[in-house]
BAFIGU-397245 format. One record per residue: x, y, z of N, C-alpha, C, O in turn; chain. Coordinates in Angstrom, 1 decimal, padded with zeros to 4 digits, always signed. Each point is the difference from the previous one (the first is absolute). Layout:
<pts>
<<X; Y; Z>; <X; Y; Z>; <X; Y; Z>; <X; Y; Z>; A>
...
</pts>
This chain:
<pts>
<<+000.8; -001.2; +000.0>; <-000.8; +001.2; +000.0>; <+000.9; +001.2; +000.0>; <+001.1; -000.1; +000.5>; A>
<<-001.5; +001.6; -001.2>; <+000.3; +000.6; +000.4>; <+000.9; +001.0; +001.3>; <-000.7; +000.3; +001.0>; A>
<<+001.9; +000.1; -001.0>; <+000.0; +000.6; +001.3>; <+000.4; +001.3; +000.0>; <+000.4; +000.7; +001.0>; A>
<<-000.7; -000.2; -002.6>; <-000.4; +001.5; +000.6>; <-000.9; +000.8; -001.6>; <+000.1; -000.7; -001.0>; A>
<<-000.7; +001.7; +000.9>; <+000.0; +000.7; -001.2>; <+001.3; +000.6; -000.5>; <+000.9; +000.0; +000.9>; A>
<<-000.7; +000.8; -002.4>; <+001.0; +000.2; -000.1>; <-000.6; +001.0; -001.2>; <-000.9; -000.3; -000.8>; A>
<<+001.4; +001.3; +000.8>; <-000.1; +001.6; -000.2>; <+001.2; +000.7; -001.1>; <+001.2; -000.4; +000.1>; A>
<<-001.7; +001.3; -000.9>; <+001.1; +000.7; -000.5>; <+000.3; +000.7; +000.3>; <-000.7; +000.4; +000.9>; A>
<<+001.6; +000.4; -001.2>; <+000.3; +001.7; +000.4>; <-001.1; +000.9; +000.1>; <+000.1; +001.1; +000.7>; A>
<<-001.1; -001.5; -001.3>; <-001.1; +001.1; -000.2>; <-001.4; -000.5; +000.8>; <-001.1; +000.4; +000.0>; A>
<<+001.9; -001.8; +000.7>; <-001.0; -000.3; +001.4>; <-001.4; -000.9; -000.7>; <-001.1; -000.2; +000.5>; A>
<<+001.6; -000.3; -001.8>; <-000.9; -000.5; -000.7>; <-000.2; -001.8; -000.1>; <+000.6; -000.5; -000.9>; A>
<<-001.2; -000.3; +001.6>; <-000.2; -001.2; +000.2>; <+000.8; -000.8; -001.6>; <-000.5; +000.1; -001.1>; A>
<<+001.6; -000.7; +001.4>; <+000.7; -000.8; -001.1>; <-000.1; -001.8; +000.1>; <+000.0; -000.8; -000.9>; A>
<<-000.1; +000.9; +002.0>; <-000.7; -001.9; +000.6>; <+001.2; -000.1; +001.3>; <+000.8; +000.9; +000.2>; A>
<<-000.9; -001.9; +000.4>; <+000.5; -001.1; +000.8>; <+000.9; -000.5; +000.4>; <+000.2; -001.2; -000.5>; A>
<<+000.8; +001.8; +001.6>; <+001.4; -000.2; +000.7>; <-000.3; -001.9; +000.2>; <-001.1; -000.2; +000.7>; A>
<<+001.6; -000.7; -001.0>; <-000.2; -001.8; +000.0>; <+000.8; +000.2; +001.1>; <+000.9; +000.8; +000.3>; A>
<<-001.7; -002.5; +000.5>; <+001.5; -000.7; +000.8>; <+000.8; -000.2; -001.1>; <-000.2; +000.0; -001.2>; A>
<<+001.3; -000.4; +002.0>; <+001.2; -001.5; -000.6>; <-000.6; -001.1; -000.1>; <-000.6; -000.4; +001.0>; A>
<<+000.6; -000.2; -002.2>; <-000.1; -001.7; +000.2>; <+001.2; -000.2; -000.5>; <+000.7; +000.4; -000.9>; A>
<<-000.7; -001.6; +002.5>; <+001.6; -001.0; -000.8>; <+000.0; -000.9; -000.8>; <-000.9; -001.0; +000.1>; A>
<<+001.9; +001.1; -001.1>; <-000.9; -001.1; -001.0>; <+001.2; -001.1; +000.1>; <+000.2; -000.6; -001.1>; A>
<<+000.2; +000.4; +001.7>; <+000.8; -001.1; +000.2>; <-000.9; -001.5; +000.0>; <+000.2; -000.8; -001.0>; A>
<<-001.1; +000.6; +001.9>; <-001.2; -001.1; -001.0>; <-001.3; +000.3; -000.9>; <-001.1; -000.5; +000.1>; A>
<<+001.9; +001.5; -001.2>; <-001.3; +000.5; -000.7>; <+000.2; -000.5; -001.3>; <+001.2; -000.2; -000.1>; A>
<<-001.9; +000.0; -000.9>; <+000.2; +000.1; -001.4>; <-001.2; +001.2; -000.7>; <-001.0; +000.3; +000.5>; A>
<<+001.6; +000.1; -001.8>; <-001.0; +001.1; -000.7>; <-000.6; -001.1; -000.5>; <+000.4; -001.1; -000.3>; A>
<<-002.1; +001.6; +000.3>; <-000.9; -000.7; -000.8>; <+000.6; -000.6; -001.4>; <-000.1; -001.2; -000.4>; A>
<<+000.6; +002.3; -000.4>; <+000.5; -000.1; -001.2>; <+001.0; -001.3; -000.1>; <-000.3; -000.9; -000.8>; A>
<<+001.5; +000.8; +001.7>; <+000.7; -001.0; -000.3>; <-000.8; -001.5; +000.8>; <+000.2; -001.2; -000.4>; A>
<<-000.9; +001.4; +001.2>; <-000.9; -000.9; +000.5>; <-000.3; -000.9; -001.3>; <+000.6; -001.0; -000.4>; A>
<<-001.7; +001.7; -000.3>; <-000.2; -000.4; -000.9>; <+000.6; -000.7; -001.3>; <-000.4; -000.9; -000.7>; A>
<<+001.5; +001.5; +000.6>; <+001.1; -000.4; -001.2>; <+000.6; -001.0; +000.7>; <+000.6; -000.7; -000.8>; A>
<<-000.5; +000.5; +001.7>; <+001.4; -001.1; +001.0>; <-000.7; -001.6; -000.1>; <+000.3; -001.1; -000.6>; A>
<<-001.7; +001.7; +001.8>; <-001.1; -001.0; +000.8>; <-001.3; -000.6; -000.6>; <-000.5; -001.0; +000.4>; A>
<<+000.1; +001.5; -001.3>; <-000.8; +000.0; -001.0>; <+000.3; -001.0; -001.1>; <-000.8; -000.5; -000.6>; A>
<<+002.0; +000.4; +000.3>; <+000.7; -000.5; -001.0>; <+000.1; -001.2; +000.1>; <-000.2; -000.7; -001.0>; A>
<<+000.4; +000.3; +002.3>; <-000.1; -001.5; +000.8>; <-001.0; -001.2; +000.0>; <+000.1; -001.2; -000.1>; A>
<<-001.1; +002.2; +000.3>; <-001.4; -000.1; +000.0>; <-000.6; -000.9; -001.3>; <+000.1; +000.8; -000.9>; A>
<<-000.6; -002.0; +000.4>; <-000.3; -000.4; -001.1>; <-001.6; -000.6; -000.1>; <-000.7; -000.1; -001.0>; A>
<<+000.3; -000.1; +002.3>; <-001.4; -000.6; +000.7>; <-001.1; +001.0; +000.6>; <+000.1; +001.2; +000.1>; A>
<<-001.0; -001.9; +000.2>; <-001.0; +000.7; +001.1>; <+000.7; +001.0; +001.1>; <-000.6; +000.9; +000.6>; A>
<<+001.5; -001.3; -000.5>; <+000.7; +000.4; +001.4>; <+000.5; +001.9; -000.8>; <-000.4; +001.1; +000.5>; A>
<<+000.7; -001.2; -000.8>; <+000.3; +001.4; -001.1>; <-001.0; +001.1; +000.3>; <+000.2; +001.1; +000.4>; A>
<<-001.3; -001.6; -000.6>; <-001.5; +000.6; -000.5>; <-000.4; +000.2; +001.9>; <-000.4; +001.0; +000.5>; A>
<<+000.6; -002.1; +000.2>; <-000.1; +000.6; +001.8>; <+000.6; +000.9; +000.2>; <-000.5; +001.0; +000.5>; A>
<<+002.2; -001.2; -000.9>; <+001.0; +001.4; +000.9>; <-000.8; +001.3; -001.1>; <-000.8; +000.8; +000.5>; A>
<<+001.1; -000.8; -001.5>; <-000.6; +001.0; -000.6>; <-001.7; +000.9; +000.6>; <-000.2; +001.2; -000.2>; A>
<<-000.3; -001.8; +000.6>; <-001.2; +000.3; +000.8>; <+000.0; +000.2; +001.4>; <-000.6; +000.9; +000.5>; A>
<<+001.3; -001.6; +000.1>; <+000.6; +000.6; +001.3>; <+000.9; +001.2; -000.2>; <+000.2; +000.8; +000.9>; A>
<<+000.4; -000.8; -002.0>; <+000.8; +001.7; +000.3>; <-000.6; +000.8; -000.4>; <+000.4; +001.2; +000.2>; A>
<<-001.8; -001.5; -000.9>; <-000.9; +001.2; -001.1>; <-001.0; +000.2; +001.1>; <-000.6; +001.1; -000.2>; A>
<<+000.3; -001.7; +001.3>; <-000.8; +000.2; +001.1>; <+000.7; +001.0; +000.9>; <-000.4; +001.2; +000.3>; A>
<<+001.5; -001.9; +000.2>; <+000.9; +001.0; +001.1>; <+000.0; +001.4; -000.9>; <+000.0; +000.9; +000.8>; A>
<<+000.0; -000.5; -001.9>; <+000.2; +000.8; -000.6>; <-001.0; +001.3; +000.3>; <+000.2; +001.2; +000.4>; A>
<<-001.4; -002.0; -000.7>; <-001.6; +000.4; +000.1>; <-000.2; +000.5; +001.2>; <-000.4; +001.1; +000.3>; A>
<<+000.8; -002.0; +000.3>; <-000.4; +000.3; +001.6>; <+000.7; +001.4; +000.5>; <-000.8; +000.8; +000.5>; A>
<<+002.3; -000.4; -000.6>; <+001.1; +000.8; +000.2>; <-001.0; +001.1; -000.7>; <-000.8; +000.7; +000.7>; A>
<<+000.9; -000.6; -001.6>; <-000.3; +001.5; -000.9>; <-001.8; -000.1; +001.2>; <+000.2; +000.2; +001.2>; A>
<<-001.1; -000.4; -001.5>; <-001.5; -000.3; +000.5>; <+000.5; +000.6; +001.8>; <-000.5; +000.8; +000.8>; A>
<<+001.3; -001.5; -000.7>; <+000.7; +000.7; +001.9>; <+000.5; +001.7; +000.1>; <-000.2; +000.9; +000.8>; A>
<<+000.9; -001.2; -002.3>; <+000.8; +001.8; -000.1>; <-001.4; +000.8; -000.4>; <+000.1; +001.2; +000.3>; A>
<<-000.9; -001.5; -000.8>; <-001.0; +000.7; -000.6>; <-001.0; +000.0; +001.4>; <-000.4; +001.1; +000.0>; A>
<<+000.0; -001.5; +000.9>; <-001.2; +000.2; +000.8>; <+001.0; +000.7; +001.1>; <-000.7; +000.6; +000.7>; A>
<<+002.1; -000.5; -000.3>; <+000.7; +001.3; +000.5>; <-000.5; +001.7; -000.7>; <-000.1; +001.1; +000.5>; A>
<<+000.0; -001.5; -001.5>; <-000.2; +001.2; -000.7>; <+001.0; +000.3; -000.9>; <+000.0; +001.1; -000.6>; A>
<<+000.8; -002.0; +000.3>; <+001.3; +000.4; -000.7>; <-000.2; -000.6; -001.5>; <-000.9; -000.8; -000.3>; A>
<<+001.9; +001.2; -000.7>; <+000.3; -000.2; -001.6>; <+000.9; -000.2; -000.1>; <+000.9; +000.6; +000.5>; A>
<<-000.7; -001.6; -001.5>; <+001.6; -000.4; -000.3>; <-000.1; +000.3; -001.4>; <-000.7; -000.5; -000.8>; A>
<<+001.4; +001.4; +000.8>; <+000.2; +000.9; -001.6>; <+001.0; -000.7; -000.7>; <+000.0; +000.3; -001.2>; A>
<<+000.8; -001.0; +001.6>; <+001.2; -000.8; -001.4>; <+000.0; -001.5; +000.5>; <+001.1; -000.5; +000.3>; A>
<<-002.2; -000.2; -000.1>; <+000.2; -001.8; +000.6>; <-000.1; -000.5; -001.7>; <-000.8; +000.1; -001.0>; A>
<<+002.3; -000.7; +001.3>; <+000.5; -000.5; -001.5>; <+000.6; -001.5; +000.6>; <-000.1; -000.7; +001.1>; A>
<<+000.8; +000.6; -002.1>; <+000.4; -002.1; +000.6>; <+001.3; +000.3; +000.5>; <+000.7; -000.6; +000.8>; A>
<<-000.3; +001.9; -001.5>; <+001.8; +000.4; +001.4>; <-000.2; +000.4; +001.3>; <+000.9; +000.0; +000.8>; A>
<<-002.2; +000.2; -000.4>; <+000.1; +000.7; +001.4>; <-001.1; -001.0; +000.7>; <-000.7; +000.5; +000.9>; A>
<<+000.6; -001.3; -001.0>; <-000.7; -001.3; +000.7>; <+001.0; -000.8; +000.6>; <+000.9; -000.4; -000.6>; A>
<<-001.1; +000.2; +001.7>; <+001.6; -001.1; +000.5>; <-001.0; -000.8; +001.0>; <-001.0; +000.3; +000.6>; A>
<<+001.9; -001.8; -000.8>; <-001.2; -001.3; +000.5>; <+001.3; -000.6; +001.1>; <+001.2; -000.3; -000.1>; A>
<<-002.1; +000.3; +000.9>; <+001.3; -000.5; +001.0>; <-000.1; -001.4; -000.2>; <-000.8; -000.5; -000.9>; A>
<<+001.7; -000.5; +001.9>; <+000.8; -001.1; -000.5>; <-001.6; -000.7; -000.1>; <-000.3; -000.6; -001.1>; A>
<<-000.5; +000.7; +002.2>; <-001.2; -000.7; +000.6>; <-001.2; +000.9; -001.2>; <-001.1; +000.0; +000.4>; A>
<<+001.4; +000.4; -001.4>; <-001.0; +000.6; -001.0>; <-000.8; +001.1; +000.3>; <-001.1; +000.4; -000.5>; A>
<<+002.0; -000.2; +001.4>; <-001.3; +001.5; +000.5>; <-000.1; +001.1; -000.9>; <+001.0; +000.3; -000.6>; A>
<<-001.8; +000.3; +000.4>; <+000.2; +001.4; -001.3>; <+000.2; +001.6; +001.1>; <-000.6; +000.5; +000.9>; A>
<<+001.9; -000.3; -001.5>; <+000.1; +001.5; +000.8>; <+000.1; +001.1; -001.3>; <+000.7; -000.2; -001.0>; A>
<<-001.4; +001.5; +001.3>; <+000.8; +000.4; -001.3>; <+001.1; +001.5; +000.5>; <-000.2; +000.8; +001.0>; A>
<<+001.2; -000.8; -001.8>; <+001.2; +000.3; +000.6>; <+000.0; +001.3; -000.5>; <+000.9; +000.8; +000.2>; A>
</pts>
């Protein structure tokens, strides 16, 4: 979540001071997909993929009833921890 607003010179709302995430057990969605996905030849493919497309849903659906917008959620700023969690970074 957020931990602060963040302002220009002219005191004009520009978006959102982030924590740190450590990404030491993270991967980008993007190489997620090109790495983990690849592996994948069965039913089992079509589960992880829906389990990450859910965590996904869920994350943005949580950031949105805060009140908040995620103006650039692209497949580089998605990071899935080791255990598949969706954070976006």
């Amino acid at each position: 979540m957020p931990r602060a607003r963040l302002y220009d010179s002219n005191k004009k709302f520009i978006g959102f001071i982030m924590n740190f995430i450590d990404q030491k057990d993270t991967i980008r969605i993007d190489k997620f997909i090109e790495d983990e996905f690849r592996e994948y030849s069965n039913q089992k493919s079509i589960k992880v993929k829906f389990i990450v497309a859910l965590n996904i849903a869920k994350l943005g659906n949580d950031v949105h009833k805060l009140g908040f917008v995620v103006g650039d959620l692209n497949d580089r700023n998605i990071l899935l921890k080791i255990e598949r969690e969706a954070n976006i970074n």
